[in-house]
C-alpha positions in Angstrom: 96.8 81.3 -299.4 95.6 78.1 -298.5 99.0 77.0 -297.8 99.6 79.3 -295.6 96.7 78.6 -293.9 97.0 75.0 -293.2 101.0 75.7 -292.1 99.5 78.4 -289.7 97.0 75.2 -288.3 99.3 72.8 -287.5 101.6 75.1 -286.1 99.1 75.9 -283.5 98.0 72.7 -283.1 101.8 71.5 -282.0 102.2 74.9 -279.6 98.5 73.0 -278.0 100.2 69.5 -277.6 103.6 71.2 -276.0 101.5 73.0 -273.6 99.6 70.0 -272.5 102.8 67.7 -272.2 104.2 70.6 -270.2 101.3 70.3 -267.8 101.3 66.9 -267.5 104.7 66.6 -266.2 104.4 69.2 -263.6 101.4 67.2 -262.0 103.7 63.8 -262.4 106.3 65.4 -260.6 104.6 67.3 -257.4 102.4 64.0 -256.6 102.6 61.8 -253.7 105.1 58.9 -254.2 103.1 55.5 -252.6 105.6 54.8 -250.1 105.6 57.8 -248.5 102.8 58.7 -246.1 100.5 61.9 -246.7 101.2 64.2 -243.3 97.8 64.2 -242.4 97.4 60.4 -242.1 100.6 60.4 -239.8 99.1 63.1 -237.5 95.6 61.9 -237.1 97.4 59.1 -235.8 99.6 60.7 -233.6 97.0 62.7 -231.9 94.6 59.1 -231.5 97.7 57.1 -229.9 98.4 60.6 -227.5 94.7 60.7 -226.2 94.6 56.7 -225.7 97.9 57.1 -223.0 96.9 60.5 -221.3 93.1 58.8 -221.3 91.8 59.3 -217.4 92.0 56.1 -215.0 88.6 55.0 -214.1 90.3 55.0 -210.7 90.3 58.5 -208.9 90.8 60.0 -205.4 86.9 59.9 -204.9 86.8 56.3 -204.8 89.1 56.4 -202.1 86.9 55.3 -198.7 87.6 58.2 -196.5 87.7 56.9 -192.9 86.2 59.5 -191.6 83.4 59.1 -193.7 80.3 58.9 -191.1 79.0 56.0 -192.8 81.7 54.1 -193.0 82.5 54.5 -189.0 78.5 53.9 -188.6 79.2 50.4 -189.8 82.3 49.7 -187.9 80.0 50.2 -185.4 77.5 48.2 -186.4 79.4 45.3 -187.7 81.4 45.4 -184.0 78.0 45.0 -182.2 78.9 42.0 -180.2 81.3 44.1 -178.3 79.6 46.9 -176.7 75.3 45.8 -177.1 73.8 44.0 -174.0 71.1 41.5 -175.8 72.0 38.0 -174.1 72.2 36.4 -170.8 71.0 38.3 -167.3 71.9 41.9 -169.0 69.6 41.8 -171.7 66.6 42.5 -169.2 68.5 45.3 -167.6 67.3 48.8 -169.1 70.1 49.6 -170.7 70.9 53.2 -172.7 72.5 53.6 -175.8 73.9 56.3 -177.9 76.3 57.0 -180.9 77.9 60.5 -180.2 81.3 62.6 -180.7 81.8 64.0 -177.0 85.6 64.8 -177.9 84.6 66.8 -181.6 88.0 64.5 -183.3 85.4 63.4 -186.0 85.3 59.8 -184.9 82.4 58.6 -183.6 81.5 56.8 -180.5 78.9 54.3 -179.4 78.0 53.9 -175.5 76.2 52.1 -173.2 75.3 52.7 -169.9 72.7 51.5 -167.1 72.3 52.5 -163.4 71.1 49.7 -161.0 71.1 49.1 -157.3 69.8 50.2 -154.5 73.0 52.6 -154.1 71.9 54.2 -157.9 75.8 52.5 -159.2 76.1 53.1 -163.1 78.1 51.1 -165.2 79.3 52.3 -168.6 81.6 51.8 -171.9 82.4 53.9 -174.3 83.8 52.4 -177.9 85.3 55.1 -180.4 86.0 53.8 -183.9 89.7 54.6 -185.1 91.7 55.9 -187.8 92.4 52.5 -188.9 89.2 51.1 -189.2 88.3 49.4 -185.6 86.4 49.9 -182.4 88.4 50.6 -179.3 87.2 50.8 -175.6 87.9 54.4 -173.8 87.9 52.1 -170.2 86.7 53.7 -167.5 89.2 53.7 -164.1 86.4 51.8 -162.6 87.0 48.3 -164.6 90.8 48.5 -163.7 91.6 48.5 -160.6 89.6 48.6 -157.1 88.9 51.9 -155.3 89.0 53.9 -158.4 86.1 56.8 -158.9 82.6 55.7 -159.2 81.6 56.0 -162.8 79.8 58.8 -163.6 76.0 59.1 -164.6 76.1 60.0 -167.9 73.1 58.3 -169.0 71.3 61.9 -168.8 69.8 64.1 -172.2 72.9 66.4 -171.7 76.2 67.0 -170.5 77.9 70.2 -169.6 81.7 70.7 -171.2 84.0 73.5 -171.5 86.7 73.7 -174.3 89.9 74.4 -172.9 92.9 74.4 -175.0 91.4 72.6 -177.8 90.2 69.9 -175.3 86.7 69.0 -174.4 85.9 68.4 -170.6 82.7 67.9 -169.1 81.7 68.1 -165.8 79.7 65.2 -164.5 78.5 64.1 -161.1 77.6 60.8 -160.3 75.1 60.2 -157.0 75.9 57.7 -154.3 72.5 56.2 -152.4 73.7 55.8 -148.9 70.0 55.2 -147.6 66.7 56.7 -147.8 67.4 59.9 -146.2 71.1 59.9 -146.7 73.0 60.9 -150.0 76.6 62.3 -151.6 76.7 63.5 -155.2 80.2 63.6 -156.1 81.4 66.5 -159.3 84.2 65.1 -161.7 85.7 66.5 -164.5 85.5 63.6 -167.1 87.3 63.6 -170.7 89.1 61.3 -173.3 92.7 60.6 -172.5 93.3 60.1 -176.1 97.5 58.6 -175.2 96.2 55.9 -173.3 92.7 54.8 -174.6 91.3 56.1 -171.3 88.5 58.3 -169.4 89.6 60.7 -167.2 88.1 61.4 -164.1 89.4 64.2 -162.1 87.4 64.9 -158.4 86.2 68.5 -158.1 83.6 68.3 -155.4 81.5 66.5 -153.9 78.2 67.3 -151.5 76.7 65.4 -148.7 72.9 65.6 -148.9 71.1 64.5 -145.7 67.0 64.5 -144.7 66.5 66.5 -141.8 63.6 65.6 -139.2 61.0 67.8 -141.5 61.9 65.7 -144.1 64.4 68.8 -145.6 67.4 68.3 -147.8 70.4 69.8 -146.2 73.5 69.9 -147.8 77.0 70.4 -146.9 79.5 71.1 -149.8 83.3 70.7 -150.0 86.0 70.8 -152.9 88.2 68.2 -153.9 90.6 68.8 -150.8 87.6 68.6 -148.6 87.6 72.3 -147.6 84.1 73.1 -146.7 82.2 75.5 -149.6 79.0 77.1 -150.2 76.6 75.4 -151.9 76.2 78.1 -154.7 80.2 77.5 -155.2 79.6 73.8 -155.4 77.4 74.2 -158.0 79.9 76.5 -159.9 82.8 74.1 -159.8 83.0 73.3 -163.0 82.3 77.3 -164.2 85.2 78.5 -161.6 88.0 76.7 -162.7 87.4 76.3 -166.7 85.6 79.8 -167.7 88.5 81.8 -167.7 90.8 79.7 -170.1 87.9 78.5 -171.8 87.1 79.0 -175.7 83.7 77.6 -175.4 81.5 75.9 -173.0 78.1 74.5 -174.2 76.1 71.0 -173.6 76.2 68.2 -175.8 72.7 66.9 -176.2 72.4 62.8 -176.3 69.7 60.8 -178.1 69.7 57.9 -175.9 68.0 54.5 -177.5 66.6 52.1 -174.7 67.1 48.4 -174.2 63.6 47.5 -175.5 64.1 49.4 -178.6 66.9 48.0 -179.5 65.4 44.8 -178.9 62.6 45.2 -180.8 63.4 47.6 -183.7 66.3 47.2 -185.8 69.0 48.7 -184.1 71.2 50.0 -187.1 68.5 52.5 -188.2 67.9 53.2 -184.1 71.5 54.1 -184.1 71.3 56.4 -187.0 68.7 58.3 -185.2 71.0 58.6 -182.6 73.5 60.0 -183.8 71.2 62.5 -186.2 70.0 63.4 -182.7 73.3 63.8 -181.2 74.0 68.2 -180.9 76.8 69.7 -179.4 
């Protein structure tokens, strides 16, 4: 019996080693060799070197200067001031007006100056309109070209009457003509920016000859611009006759006009920011 018994031991005991040497080779056999990668590793890595060349640019289109950002124009303007601001020599005592506006609604802003002097009330004028390209270019008036051309007009005033008329602005200005004390003309012009050429339009619609009576009464005779006597309500409905009915809209741009002294005395970039937050069309 003990015989047996002991046999029946170590027979287990050697099924107990077989298993285990079976075991042992199966995990021998399914483990990683060294050379050879785990997948993980090499797609951790993948993923890392991916993100690294689709990584955004610190560079985008918002850091783009848009040149039709206001204040970017606003310092063209500013940094062009030698061109269009009357501060030396005989006209820096003459009262002078200046304003920053966008009278033709392209989005570019303007900056001009104006004054009226004489004993016939003359008024002398530029307007500067910063381009697409980054500069400040003179919209001359007729008047600085060549002799006999129209009289510029006054448009030194708080507003200016315009009508829209196929996606163009024109306003209707008049500019008055001191013959003496008693004796006057106002003359109506449609005025507007001849974009092609870099110039001001002026276009003769009326004018009216104003004359002191012996009372001391204004009497006025009107006429259009091929001198055919009119009525003096007409006259005054030039500008309304011939643009109303093609007309998209008519309004009047309102001008924040800085003086001479102010912009001698204050600094005149934060002046011309007022302007121009003034400025309403």
């Amino acid at each position: 019996m003990k015989t047996k018994k002991i046999m029946a031991v170590l027979l287990a005991s050697c099924m107990l080693l077989s298993v285990a040497a079976c075991n042992k080779g199966g995990e021998e056999t399914t483990a990683p060799s060294e050379t050879e990668a785990p997948t993980t590793t090499t797609e951790a890595t993948t993923t890392e070197s991916m993100e690294e060349e689709t990584a955004p640019s610190d560079f985008t289109e918002d850091t783009v200067p848009d040149p039709l950002n206001e204040g970017i124009q606003m310092d063209i303007i500013v940094d062009n001031f030698e061109k269009w601001l009357h501060d030396e020599g005989e006209d820096a005592d003459k009262p002078y007006l200046y304003a920053v506006t966008d009278l033709n609604n392209n989005g570019m802003l303007e900056v001009i100056n104006c004054v009226v002097e004489g004993s016939g009330l003359y008024t002398y004028a530029n307007i500067f309109e910063v381009t697409e390209d980054l500069e400040l270019t003179e919209f001359a008036f007729p008047q600085s070209e060549q002799e006999g051309a129209p009289d510029i007009p006054d448009i030194g005033v708080e507003s200016l009457n315009y009508f829209v008329v196929g996606g163009e602005y024109i306003y209707v200005v008049t500019d008055n003509i001191r013959i003496s004390s008693s004796e006057s003309v106002e003359v109506t012009y449609a005025m507007k920016f001849d974009e092609a050429n870099k110039k001001m339009s002026l276009e003769k619609l009326g004018y009216a000859e104003n004359k002191a009576n012996k009372k001391g009464d204004i009497e006025s005779k009107c006429f259009d611009k091929d001198d055919k006597e009119i009525s003096e309500e007409d006259y005054y409905k030039l500008g309304m006759n011939l643009y109303s009915v093609d007309s998209s809209e008519m309004g009047a741009a309102m001008i924040n006009w800085i003086t001479q002294e102010q912009m001698q005395q204050e600094d005149f970039e934060v002046l011309l920011h007022e302007s121009w937050d003034g400025f309403q069309r």
